[in-house]
C-alpha positions as CSV (number, residue, x, y, z in Angstrom):
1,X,0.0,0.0,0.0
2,X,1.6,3.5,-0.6
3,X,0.2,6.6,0.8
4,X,-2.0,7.7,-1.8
5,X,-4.2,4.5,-1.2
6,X,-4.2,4.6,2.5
7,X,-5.4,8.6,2.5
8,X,-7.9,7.4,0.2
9,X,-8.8,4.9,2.8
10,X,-9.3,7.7,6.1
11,X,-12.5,9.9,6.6
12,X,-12.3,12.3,7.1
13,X,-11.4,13.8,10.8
14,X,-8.3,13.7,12.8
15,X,-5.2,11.7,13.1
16,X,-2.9,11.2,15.4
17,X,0.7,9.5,13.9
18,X,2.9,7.8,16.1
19,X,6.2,6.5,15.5
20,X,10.1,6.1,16.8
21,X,12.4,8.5,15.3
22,X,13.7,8.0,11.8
23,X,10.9,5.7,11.0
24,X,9.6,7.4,7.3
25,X,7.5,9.9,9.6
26,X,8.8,12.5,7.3
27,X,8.5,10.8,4.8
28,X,5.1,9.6,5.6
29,X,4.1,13.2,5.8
30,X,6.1,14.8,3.0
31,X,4.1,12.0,0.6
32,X,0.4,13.0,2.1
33,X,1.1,16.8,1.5
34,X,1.6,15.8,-2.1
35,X,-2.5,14.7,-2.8
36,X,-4.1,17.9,-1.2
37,X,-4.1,21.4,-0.7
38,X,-1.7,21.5,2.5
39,X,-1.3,23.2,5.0
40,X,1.7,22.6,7.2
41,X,2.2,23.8,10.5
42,X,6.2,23.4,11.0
43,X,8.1,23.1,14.5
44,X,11.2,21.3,13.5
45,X,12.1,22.4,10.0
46,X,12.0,25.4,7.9
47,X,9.3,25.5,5.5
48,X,12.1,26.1,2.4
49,X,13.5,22.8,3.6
50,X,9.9,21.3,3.2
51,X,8.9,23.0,-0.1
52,X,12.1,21.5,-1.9
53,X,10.3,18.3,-1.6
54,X,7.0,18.4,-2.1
55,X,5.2,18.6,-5.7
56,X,2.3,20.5,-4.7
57,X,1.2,23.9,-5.8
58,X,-1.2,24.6,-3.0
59,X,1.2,24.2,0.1
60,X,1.2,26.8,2.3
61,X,2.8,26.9,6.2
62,X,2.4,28.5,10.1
63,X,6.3,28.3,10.5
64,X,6.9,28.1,14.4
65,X,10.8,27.2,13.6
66,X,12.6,29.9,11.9
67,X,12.2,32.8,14.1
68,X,12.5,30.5,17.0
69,X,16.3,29.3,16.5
70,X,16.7,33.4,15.9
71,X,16.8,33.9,12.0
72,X,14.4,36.6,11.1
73,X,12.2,35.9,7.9
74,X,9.5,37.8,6.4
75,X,6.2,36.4,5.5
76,X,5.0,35.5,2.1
77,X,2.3,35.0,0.5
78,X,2.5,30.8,1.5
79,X,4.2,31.3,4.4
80,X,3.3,32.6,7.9
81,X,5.9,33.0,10.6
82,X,5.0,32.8,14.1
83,X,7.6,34.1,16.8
84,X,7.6,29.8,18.0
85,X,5.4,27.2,19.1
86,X,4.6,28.9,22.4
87,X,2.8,31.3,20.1
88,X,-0.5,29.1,20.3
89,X,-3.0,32.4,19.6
90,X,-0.7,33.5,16.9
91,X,-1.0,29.9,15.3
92,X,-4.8,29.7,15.6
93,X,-5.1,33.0,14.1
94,X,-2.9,32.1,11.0
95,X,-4.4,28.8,10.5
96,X,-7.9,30.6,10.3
97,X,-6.9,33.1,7.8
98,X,-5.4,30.2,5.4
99,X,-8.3,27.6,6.3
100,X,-10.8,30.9,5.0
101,X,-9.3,31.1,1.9
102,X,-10.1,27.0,1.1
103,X,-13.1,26.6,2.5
104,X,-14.7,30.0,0.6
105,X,-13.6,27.6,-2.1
106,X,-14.6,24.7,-0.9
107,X,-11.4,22.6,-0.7
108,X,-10.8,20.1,1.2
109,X,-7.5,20.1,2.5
110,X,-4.7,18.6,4.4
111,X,-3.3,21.0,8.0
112,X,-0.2,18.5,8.7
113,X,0.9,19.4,12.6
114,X,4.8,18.6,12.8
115,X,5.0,17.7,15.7
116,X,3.3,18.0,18.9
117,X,6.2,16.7,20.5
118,X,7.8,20.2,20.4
119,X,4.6,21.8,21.5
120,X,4.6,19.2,24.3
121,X,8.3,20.1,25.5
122,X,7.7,23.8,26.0
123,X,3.9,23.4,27.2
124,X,2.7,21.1,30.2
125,X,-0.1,18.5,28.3
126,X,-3.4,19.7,29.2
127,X,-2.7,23.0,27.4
128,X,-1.7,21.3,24.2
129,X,-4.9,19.5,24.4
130,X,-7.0,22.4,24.9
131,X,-5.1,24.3,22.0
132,X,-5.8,20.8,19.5
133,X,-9.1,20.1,20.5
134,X,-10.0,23.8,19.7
135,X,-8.0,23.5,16.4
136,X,-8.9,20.4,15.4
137,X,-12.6,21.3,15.8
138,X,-12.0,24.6,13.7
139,X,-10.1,21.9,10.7
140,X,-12.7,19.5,10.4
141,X,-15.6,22.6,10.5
142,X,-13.8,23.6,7.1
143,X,-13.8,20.1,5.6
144,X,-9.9,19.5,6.4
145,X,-8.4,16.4,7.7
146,X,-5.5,16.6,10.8
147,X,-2.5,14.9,10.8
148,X,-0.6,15.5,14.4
149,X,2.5,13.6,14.6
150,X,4.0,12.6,17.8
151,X,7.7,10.9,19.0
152,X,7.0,7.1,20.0
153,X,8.7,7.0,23.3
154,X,9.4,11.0,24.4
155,X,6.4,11.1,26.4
156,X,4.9,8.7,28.7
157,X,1.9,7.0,28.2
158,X,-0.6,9.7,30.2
159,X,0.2,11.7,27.2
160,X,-0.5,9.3,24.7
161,X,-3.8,8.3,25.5
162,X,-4.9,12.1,26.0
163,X,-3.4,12.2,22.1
164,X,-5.6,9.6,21.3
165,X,-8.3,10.8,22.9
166,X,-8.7,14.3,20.9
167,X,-8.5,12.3,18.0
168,X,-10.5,10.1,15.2
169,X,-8.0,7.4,14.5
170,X,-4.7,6.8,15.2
171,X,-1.3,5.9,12.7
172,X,1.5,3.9,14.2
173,X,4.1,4.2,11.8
174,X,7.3,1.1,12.3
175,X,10.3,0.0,10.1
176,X,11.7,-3.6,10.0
177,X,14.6,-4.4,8.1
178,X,14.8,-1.8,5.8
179,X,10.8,-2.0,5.1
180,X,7.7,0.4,6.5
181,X,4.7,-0.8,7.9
182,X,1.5,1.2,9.2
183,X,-1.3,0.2,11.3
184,X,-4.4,2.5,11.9
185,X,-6.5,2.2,14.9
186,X,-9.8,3.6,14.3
187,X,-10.5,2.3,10.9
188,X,-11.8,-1.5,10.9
189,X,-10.1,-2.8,7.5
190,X,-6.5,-1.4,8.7
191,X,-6.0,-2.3,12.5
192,X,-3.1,-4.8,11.3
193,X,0.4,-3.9,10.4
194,X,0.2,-3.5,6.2
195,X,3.2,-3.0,4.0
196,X,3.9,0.8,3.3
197,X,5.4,1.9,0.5
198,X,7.7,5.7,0.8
C-alpha cells in the first residue's frame, strides 16, 4: 500500500501518527502533502526545507521554527511565521486566515501538525490538548483532515492516551529491516500492520 491508497482509505477527521524517530514519519508526511491542498504547521524544520520536496502547488505553512532558532524571515504570500510554538494564539489566528481562503472555495485540505512533540516540551499536556481540540474542531468545520505527529517514546503514556483521545484514529508508523509498515487504529479494515510503500 503506498500513501496515496491509505489517504484514500481515512474519513475524514483527525489523526494522530505515532512513531520512533527516523521511521519514514517525514516521509510519511512529506508524501500525504503531495495529494491535497496543504497546510503545514512546521516546528522542527523550515518550510524552504519542506517545499524542496513536495510537488504541490497549494502548500502553504504557520512556520513556528525559523524565528524561534533566531533567523528573522519575512512572511510571504505561503508562508506565515510565528515568533515559535509557544505562540499558540498567533498559530490559531494564522491557520484561520489560510483555512478561510479553502473553505470560501470549498477545498478540502490537508493541516499537517509537525510535531506535537515540540509543542509538548515547551507546554505542560493539558494545554496542548485544549489548544488541539479547539484547532482540530476549527479543521474538520472547514472540511480538512488533521494529521498531528507525535515521538513514540518521548512522552509517557498519560500523554499518549490524551493524544488519542482528541483524536478520530490513530497511525503507528514502524520500520523492519529496511521496510515500513502502518497500522491505523480507528479504521476496521486497517488495525493490522500493512506494507507501506515511501
Amino acid at each position: 500500500m503506498n500513501v496515496e491508497e491509505l489517504a484514500k482509505r481515512l474519513p475524514n477527521g483527525a489523526y494522530v501518527i505515532i512513531s520512533p524517530p527516523l521511521s519514514g514519519k517525514k516521509d510519511f508526511l512529506i508524501k500525504l502533502a503531495c495529494l491535497k491542498p496543504t497546510i503545514f504547521i512546521t516546528t522542527d524544520s523550515s518550510p524552504e526545507e519542506i517545499i524542496q520536496k513536495v510537488k504541490n502547488n497549494e502548500l502553504y505553512f504557520i512556520d513556528c521554527f525559523t524565528n524561534n532558532i533566531g533567523e528573522d524571515q519575512p512572511n510571504t504570500q505561503n508562508i506565515i511565521r510565528v515568533p515559535g510554538p509557544l505562540a499558540l494564539n498567533e498559530i490559531s489566528v494564522a491557520l484561520t486566515q489560510l483555512e478561510t481562503k479553502m473553505f470560501k472555495e470549498e477545498k478540502e485540505h490537508f493541516v499537517i501538525i509537525n510535531s506535537a512533540s515540540t509543542f509538548l516540551m515547551y507546554s505542560n499536556p493539558q494545554a496542548i490538548a485544549r489548544f488541539l481540540q479547539v484547532l482540530l474542531a476549527k479543521i474538520k468545520r472547514t472540511n480538512g483532515t488533521a494529521f498531528v505527529s507525535i515521538e513514540e517514546g518521548m512522552h509517557d503514556d498519560k500523554v499518549l492516551m490524551l493524544m488519542k483521545h482528541l483524536m478520530d484514529g490513530a497511525i503507528m508508523l514502524k520500520e523492519e529491516n529496511g521496510k515500513h509498515f502502518v497500522f491505523v487504529k480507528g479504521i476496521k479494515e486497517l488495525e493490522k500492520w500493512n506494507d507501506l510503500e515511501l
